[in-house]
C-alpha positions as CSV (number, residue, x, y, z in Angstrom):
1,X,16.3,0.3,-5.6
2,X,14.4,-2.5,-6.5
3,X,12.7,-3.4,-10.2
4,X,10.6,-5.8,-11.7
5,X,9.0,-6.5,-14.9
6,X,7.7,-9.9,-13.4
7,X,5.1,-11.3,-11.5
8,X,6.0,-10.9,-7.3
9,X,5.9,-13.8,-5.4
10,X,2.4,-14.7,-3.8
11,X,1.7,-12.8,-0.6
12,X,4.2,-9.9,-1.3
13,X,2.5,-6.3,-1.9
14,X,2.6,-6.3,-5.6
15,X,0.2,-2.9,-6.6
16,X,-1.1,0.3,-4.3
17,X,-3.7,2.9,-5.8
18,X,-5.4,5.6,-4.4
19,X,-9.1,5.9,-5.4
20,X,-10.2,9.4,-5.3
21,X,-13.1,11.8,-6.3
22,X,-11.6,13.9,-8.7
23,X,-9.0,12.6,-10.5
24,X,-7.4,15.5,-12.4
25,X,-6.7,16.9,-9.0
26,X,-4.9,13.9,-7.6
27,X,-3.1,14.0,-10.7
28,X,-1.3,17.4,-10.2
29,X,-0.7,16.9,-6.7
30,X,1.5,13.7,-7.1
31,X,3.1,14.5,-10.2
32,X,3.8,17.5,-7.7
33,X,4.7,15.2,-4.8
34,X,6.8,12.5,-6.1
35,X,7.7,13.4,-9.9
36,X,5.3,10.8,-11.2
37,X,4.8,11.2,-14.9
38,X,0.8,10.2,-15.0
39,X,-1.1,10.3,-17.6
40,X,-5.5,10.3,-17.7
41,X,-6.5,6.3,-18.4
42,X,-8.6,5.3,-21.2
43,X,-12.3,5.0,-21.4
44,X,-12.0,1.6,-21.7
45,X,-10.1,1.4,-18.6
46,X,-12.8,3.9,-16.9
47,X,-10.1,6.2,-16.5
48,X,-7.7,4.5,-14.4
49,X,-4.7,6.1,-15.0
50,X,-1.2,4.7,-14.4
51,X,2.0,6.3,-12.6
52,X,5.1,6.1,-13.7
53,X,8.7,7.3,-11.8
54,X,11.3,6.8,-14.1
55,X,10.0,5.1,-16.6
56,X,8.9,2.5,-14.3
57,X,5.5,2.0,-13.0
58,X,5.3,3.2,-9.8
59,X,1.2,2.9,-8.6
60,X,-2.4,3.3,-9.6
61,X,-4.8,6.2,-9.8
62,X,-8.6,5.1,-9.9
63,X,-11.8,7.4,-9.7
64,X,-14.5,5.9,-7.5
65,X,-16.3,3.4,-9.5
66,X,-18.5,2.0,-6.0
67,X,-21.4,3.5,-4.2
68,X,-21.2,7.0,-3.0
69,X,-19.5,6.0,0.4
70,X,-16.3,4.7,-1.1
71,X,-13.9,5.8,0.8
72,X,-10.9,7.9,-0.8
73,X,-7.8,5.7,0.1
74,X,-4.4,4.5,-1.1
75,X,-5.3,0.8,-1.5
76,X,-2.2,-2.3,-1.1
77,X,-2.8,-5.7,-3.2
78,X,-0.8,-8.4,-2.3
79,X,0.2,-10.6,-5.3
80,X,-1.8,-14.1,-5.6
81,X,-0.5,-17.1,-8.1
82,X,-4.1,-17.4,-8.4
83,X,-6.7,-15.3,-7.7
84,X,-9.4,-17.1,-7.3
85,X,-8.1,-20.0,-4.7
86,X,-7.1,-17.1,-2.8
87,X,-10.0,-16.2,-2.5
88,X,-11.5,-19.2,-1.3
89,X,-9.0,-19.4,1.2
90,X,-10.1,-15.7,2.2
91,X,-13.6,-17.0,2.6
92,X,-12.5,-19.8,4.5
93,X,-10.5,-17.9,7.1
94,X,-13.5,-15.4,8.0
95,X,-12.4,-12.9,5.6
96,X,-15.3,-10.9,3.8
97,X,-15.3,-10.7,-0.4
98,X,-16.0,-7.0,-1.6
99,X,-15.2,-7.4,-5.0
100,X,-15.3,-10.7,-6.6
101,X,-12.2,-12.5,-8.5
102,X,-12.4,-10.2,-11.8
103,X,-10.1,-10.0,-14.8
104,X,-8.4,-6.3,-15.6
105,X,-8.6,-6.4,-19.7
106,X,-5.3,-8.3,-20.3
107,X,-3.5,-6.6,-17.2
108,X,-4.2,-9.1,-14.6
109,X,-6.6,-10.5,-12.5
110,X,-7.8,-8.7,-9.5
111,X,-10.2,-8.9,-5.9
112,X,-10.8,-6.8,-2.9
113,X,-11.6,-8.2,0.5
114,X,-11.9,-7.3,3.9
115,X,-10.0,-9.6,6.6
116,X,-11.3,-10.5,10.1
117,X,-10.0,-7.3,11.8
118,X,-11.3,-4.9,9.2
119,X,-8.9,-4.2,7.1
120,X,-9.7,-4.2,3.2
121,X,-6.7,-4.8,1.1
122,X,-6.5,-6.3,-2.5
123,X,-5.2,-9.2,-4.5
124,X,-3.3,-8.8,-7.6
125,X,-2.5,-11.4,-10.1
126,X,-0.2,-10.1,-12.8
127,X,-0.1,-10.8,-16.3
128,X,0.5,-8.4,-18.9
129,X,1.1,-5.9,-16.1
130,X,2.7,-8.0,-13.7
131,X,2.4,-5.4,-10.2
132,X,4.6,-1.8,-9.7
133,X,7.8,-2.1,-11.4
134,X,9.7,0.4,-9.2
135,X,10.2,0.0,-5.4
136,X,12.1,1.3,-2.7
137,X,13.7,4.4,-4.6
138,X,12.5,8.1,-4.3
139,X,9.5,8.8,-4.9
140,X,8.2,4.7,-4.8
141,X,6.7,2.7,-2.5
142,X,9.1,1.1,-0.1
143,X,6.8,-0.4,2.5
144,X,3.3,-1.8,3.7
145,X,2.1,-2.9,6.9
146,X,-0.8,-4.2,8.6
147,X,-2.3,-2.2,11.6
148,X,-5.1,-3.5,13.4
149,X,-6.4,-3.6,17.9
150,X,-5.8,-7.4,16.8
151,X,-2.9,-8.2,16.7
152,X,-3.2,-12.3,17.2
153,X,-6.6,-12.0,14.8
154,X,-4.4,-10.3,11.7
155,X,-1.3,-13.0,12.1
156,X,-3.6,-15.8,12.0
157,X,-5.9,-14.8,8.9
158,X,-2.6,-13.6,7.3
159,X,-0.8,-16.9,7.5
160,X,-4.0,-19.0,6.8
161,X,-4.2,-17.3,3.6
162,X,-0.7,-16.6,2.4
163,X,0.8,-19.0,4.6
164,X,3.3,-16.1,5.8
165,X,5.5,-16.6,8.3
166,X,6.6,-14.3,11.0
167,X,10.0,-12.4,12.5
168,X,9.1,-10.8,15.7
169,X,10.0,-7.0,15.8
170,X,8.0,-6.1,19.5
171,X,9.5,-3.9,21.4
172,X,8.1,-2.8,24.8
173,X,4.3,-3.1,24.7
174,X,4.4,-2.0,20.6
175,X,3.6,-5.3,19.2
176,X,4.7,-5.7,15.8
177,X,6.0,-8.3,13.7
178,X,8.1,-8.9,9.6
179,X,5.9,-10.4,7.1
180,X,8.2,-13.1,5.3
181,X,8.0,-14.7,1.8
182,X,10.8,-17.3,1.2
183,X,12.6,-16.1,4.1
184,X,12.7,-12.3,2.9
185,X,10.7,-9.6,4.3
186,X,8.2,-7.9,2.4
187,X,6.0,-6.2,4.8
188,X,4.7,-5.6,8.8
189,X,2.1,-6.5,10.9
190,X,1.2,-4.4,14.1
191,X,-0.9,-3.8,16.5
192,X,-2.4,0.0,17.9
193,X,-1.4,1.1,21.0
194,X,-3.5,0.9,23.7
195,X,-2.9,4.5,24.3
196,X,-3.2,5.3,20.7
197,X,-5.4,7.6,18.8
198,X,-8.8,5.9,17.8
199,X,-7.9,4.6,14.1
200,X,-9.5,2.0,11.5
201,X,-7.6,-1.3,11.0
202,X,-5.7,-1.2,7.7
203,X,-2.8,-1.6,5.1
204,X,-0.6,1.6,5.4
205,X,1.6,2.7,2.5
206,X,5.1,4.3,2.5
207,X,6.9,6.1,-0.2
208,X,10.2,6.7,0.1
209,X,11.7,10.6,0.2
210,X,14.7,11.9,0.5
211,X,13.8,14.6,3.4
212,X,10.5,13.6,5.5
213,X,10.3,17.1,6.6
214,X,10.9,19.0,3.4
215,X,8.4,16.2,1.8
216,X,6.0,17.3,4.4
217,X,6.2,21.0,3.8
218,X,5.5,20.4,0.4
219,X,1.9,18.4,1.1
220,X,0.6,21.2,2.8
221,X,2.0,23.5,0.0
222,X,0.1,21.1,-2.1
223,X,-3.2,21.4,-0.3
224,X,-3.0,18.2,1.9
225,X,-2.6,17.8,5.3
226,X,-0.4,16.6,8.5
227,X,-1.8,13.4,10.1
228,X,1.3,12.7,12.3
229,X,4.0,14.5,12.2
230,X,7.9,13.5,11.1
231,X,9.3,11.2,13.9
232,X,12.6,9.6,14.1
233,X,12.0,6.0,14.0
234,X,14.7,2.9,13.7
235,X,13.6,2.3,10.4
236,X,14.0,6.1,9.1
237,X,12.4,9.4,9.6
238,X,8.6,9.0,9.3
239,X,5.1,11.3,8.8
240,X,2.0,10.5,8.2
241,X,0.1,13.0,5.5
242,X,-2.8,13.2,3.5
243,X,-3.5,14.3,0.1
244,X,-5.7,17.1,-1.2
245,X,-8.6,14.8,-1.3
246,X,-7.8,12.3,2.5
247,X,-6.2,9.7,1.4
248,X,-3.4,8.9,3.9
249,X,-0.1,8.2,3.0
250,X,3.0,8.2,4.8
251,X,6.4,9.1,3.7
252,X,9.9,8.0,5.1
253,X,13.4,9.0,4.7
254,X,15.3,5.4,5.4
255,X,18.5,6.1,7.0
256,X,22.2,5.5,4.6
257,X,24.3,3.0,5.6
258,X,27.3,4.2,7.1
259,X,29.1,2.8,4.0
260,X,27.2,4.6,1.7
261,X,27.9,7.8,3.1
């Protein structure tokens, strides 16, 4: 279990939210899902509402403030010192600005861009609410990765920007690598399978649970739905699911130390 009540280092996923439709019903389903005590934001926070595990916070839920074609989707921001010269460096790299460098009331500074293989992803710069506060426990995010038909594309933009580097983790033709900050992982980078399913590049999001399959059965009790189903992976037990409303999530039961046991 990991906690924090300061800022994360630059380049590390800091924040996730899912934007949705109808916010009420996102609400019940992942106070269902993952215990989250959530609570309906203010109106001067146009509803955004905050979700808490454990007294910690634990992710985001925003209704769809955009044009009618935003996309409902569980969003990762990756912590930036500062905003802005991010930013730039986005801009510079061939990246695309969505939403321009904007301060959050007091909570932080935030922007949304797209990179050079597609993927839209966020930047967070914390201040009074310095990113999640809860990670890699039940019911909390415990990963992010980067999935894209570019593999070379996403590395490069990636390390121009954040000035990542990488720890190689391809095996066969999967090509895949470790994000690193400061010599300590804090997220992947991949690339599709030729043979794989047609899918969007993106930034996936993993919550941790202590039975993939049993947290399965209860998204479809919950009204969501199976994208891929629970496979044994080295890293854990993995599914890919979607909410009551399509955003995809995926869920993964990480495997006890020996030990621990």
């Amino acid at each position: 279990m990991v906690t924090r009540d300061t800022p994360w280092p630059a380049g590390t996923p800091a924040w996730v939210d899912v934007t949705v439709d109808d916010v009420p019903t996102a609400i019940a389903f992942y106070r269902a899902m993952f215990g989250w005590d959530i609570e309906p934001g203010p109106p001067q926070a146009g509803g955004y509402a905050i979700c808490h595990k454990n007294g910690q916070i634990a992710a985001g839920l925003s209704p769809k403030f955009g044009p009618g074609d935003t996309p409902t989707v569980w969003t990762t921001y990756l912590a930036a010192d500062d905003t802005d010269a991010v930013a730039a460096r986005i801009s510079a790299a061939g990246g695309q600005l969505l939403v321009e460098p904007v301060d959050i009331m007091d909570s932080g500074r935030m922007a949304l861009a797209a990179d050079t293989t597609g993927a839209v992803f966020g930047l967070w710069q914390g201040r009074a609410t310095s990113g999640i506060g809860l990670a890699n426990e039940t019911g909390a995010l415990t990963w992010n990765e980067h999935m894209s038909r570019d593999f070379d594309a996403g590395k490069a933009f990636y390390r121009a920007v954040f000035g990542y580097n990488y720890q190689d983790a391809s095996e066969g033709g999967f090509r895949y690598a470790m994000l690193l900050v400061d010599g300590r992982e804090v997220g992947g980078i991949g690339q599709y399978p030729e043979d794989a399913a047609p899918a969007p590049a993106g930034w996936w999001t993993y919550f941790a649970v202590d039975d993939t399959d049993a947290a399965v059965n209860l998204v479809t009790k919950l009204g969501g739905s199976v994208v891929r189903p629970s496979r044994d992976s080295p890293y854990g037990r993995i599914a890919v699911v979607a909410d009551n409303q399509g955003a995809v999530f995926s869920v993964i039961t990480t495997p006890v130390p020996p030990a621990l046991r």
